[in-house]
C-alpha positions as CSV (number, residue, x, y, z in Angstrom):
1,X,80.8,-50.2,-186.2
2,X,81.2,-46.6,-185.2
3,X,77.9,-46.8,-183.3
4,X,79.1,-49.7,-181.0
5,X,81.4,-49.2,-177.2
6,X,84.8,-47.9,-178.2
7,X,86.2,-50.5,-175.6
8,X,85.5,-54.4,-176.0
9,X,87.8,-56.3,-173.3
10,X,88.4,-59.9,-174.5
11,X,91.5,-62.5,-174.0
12,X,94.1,-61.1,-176.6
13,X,94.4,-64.3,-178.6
14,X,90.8,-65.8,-178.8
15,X,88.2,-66.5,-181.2
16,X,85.8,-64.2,-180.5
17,X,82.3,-62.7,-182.5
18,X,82.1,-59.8,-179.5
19,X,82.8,-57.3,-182.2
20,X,80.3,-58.5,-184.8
21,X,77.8,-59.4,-181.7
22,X,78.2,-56.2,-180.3
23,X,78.1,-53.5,-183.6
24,X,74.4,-55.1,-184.3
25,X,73.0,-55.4,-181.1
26,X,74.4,-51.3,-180.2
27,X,73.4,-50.6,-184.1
28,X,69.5,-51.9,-183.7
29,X,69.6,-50.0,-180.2
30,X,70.6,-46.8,-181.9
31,X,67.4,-47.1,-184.7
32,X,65.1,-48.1,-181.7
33,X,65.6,-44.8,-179.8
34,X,63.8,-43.3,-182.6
35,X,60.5,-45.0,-182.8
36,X,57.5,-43.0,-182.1
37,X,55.5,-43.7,-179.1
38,X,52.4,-45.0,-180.6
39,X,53.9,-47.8,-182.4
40,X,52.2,-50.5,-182.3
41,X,54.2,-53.5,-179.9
42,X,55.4,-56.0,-182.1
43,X,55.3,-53.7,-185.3
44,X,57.2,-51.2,-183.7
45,X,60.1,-52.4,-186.3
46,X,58.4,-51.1,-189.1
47,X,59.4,-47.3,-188.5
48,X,63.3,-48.3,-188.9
49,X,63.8,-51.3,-191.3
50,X,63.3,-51.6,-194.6
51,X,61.0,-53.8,-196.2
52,X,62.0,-55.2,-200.0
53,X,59.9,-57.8,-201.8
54,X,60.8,-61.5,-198.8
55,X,63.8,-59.1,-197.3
56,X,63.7,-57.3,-194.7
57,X,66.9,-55.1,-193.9
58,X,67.2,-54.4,-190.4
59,X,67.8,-50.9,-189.8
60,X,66.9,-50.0,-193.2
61,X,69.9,-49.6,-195.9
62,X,72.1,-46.3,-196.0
63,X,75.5,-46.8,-197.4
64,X,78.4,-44.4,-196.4
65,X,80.2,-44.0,-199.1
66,X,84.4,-43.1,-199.0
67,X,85.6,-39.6,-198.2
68,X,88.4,-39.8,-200.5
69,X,89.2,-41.1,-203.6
70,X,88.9,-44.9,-204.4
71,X,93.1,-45.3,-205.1
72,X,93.6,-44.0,-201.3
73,X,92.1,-47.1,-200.0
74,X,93.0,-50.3,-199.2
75,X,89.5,-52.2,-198.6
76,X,89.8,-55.7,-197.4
77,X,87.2,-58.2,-197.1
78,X,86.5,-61.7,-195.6
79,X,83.4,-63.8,-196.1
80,X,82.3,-66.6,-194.1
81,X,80.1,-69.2,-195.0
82,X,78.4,-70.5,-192.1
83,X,77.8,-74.0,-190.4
84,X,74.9,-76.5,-191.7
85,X,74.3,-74.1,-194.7
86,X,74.4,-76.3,-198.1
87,X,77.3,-75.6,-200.4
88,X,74.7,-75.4,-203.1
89,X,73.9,-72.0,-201.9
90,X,77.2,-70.3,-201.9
91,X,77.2,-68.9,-205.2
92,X,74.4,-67.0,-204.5
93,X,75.5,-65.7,-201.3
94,X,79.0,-64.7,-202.5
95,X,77.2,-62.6,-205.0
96,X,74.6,-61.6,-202.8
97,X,77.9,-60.7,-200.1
98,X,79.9,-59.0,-202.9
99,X,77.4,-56.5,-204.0
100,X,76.3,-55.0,-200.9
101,X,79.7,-54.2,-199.5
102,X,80.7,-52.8,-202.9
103,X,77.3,-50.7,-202.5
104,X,77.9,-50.2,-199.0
105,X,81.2,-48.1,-199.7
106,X,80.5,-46.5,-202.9
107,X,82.9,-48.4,-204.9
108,X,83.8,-50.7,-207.7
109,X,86.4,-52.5,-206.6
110,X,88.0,-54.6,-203.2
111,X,91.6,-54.8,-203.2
112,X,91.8,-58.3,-200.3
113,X,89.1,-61.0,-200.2
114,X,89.5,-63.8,-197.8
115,X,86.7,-66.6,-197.5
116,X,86.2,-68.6,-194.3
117,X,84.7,-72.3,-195.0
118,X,82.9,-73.6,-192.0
119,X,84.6,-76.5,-190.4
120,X,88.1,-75.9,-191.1
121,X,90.6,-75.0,-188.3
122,X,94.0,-74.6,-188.1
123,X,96.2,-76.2,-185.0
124,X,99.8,-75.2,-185.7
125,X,100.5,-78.9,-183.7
126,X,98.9,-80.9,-186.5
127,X,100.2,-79.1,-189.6
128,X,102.2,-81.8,-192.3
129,X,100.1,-84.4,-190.1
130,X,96.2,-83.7,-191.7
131,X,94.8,-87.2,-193.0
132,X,91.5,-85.5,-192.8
133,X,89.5,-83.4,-195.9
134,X,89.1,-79.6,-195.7
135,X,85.5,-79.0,-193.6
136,X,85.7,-82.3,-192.0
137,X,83.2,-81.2,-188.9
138,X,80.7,-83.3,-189.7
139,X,78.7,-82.4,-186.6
140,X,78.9,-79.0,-187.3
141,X,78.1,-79.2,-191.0
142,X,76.3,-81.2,-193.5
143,X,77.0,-83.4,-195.9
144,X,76.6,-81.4,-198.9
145,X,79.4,-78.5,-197.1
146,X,81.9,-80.6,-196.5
147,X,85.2,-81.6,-198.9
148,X,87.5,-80.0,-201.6
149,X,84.9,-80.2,-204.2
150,X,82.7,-77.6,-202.3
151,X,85.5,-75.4,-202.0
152,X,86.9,-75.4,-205.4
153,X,83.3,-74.4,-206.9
154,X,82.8,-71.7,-204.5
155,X,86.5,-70.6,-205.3
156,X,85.0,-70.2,-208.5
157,X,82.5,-67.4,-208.3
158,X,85.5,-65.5,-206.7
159,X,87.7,-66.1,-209.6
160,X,85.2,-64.7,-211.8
161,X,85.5,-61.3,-209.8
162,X,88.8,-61.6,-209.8
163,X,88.7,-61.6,-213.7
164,X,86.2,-58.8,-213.9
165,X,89.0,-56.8,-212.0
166,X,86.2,-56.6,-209.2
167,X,88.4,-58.5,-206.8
168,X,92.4,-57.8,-206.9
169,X,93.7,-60.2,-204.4
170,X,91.8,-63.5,-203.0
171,X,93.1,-65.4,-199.6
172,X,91.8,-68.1,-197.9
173,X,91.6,-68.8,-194.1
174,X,92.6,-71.2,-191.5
175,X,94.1,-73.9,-194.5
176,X,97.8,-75.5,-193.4
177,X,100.4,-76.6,-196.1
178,X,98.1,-80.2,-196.4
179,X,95.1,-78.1,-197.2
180,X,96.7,-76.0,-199.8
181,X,98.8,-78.6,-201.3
182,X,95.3,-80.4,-202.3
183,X,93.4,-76.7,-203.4
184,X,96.2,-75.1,-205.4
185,X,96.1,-77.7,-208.3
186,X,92.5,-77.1,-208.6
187,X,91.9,-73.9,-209.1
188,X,93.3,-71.1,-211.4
189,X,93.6,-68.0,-209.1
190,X,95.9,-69.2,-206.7
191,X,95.3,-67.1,-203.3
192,X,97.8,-64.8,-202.1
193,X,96.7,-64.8,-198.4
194,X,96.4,-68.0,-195.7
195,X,95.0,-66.0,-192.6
196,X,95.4,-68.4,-189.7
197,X,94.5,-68.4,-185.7
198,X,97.0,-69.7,-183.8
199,X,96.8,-70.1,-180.2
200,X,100.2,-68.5,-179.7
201,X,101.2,-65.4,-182.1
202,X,104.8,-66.6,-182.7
203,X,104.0,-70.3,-183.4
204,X,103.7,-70.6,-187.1
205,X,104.8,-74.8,-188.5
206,X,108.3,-74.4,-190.4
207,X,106.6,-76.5,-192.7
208,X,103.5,-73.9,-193.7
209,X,106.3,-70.9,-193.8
210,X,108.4,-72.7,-196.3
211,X,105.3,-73.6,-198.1
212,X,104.0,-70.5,-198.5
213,X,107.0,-68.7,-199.1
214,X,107.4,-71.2,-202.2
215,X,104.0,-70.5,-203.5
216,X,104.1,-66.7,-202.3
217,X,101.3,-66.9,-200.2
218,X,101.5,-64.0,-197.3
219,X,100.8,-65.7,-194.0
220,X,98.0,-63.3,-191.6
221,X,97.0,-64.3,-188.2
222,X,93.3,-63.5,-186.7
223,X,91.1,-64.0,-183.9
224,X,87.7,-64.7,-185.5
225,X,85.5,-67.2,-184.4
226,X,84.6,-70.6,-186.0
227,X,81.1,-70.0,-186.0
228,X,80.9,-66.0,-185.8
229,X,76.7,-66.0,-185.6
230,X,75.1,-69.3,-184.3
231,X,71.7,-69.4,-184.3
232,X,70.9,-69.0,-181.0
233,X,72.9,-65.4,-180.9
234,X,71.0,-64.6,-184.0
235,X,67.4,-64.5,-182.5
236,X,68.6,-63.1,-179.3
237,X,69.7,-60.2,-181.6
238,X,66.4,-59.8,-182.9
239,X,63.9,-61.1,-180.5
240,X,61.9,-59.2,-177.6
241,X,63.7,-57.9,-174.5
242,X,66.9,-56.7,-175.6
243,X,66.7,-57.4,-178.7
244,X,65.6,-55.7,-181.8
245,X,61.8,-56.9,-181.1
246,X,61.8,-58.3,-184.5
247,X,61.0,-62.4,-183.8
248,X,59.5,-64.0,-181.2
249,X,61.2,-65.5,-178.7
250,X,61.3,-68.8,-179.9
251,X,60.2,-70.5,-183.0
252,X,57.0,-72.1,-181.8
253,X,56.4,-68.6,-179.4
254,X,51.9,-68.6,-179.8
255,X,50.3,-66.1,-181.8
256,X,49.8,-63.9,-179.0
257,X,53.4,-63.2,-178.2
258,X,54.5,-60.1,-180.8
259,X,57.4,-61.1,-183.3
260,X,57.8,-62.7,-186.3
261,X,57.5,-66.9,-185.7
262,X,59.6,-69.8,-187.3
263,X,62.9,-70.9,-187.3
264,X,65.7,-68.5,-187.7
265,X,68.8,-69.5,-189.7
266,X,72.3,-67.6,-190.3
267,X,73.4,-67.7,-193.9
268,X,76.4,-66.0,-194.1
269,X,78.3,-62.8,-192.8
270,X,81.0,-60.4,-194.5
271,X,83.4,-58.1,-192.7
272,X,84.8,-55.0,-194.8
273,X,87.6,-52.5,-193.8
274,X,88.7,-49.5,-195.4
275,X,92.2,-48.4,-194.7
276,X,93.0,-45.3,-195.8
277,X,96.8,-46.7,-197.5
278,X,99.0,-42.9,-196.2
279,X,98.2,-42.9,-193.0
280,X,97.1,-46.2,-191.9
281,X,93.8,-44.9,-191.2
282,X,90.8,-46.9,-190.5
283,X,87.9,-44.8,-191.9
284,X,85.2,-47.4,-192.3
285,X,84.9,-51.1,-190.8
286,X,81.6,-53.0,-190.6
287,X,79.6,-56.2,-190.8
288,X,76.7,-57.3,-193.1
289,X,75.0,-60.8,-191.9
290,X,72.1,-62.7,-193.8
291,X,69.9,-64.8,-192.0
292,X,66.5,-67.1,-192.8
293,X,63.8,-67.1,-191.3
294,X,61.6,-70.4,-191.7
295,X,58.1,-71.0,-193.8
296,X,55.5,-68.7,-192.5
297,X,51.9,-70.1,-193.0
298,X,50.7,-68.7,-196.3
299,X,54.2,-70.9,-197.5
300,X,56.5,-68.0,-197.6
301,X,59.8,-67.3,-196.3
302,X,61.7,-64.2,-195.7
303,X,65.3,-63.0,-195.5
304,X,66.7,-60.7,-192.6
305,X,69.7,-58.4,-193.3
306,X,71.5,-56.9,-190.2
């Protein structure tokens, strides 16, 4: 994130992926400056990403590891699973998440993780009212992503960090006192956050305080986005023009047009913060995201890493 403006206007209380949008797009621009003249257009790329095995990590990996030591941080996570992915991949990508931020800051351990499930919103209006299941956007999600099922067996894989001692504290996101009434019972590491977005910073339901204060749950607002990379933002991130002049500029773009070709699909995306705890410090803040790219013709597929 240090490579992006230092000033991003944006209404105070909306949902918004300007940060996240903004750190990759000024991030890629800062690798690009470096390419050598000659480069080949369309390979250009090659000079500043990292090729490894189907993934292709885009600029190339470098981790920047904490100044001080581990105890003088507080480092706080949140994962979101992404629209129209199957919940049948989420264990893999929570792992997949997990490890690269812990590799990422040179460290063991993450004191907060909060997990996003796509589809769910909170509206401080309808709280003690929801009739509805947890990820009930059906047009934004499939099948397969949707209900409390999903979410209690991707809880899971957390728990099992939070066993390992990998992962202290877990929290949740966007779920009223309906939504954790339903997940509590079904899962053995209760979460000790419920980070909400609420149109208005001071109007939190009576009902979700008492709630939470009986099941000591520590209420945190945001202003994250519902779906922080669509994937129309995702290939104008990496196609030609402005972008990083990795894909094509559209899936069926002819051979002649430089880029990779097919279908470009979001997986998930993590944001990580590192506080230092005595002075309120933040010394290191980013974003990793995961995205697909479709079957190429000799029947392989590939995996971009931003």
């Amino acid at each position: 994130m240090s490579s992006g403006p230092s000033l991003m206007r944006r209404p105070l209380y909306s949902k918004s992926n300007v940060e996240l949008v903004n750190g990759l797009h000024a991030n890629f621009a800062l690798h690009q400056n470096h390419v050598s003249p000659s480069a080949k257009p369309g390979e250009a790329y090659k000079e500043w990403t990292e090729q490894d095995g189907d993934t292709l990590y885009i600029p190339h990996l470098r981790s920047q590891t904490l100044s001080e030591p581990r105890e003088a941080y507080d480092i706080t996570v949140k994962l979101f699973y992404l629209p129209g992915i199957p919940a049948s991949r989420r264990c893999k990508h929570t792992r997949d998440a997990i490890d690269i931020v812990l590799k990422e800051l040179g460290v063991q351990t993450i004191d907060l993780l909060i997990v996003s499930f796509p589809g769910v919103t909170f509206d401080a209006d309808d709280d003690g009212e929801e009739e509805l299941s947890a990820d009930e956007d059906a047009s934004a999600i499939s099948d397969e992503s949707q209900g409390l099922d999903a979410q209690v067996k991707s809880w899971k894989v957390l728990e099992d960090y939070h066993s390992r001692g990998i992962i202290s504290q877990l929290g949740l996101s966007e779920f009223s006192s309906d939504r954790l009434d339903k997940f509590l019972p079904e899962v053995s590491v209760r979460p000790t956050v419920d980070q909400i977005n609420v149109k208005d910073c001071c109007v939190v339901p009576k009902s979700l305080i008492l709630y939470a204060k009986e099941k000591n749950i520590e209420l945190l607002t945001h202003n994250d986005c519902m779906d922080i990379l669509p994937c129309g933002t995702t290939r104008e991130l990496l196609s030609q023009g402005d972008g990083a002049k990795i894909l094509a500029s559209t899936a069926d773009a002819p051979d002649s047009e430089p880029g990779l070709k097919g279908n470009i699909e979001p997986q998930w995306v993590i944001k990580y913060t590192a506080v230092v705890k005595d002075r309120g410090v933040v010394e290191n803040k980013g974003y990793y995201a995961v995205a697909q790219l479709g079957e190429s013709e000799d029947g392989l597929s590939s995996t971009a890493k931003c």
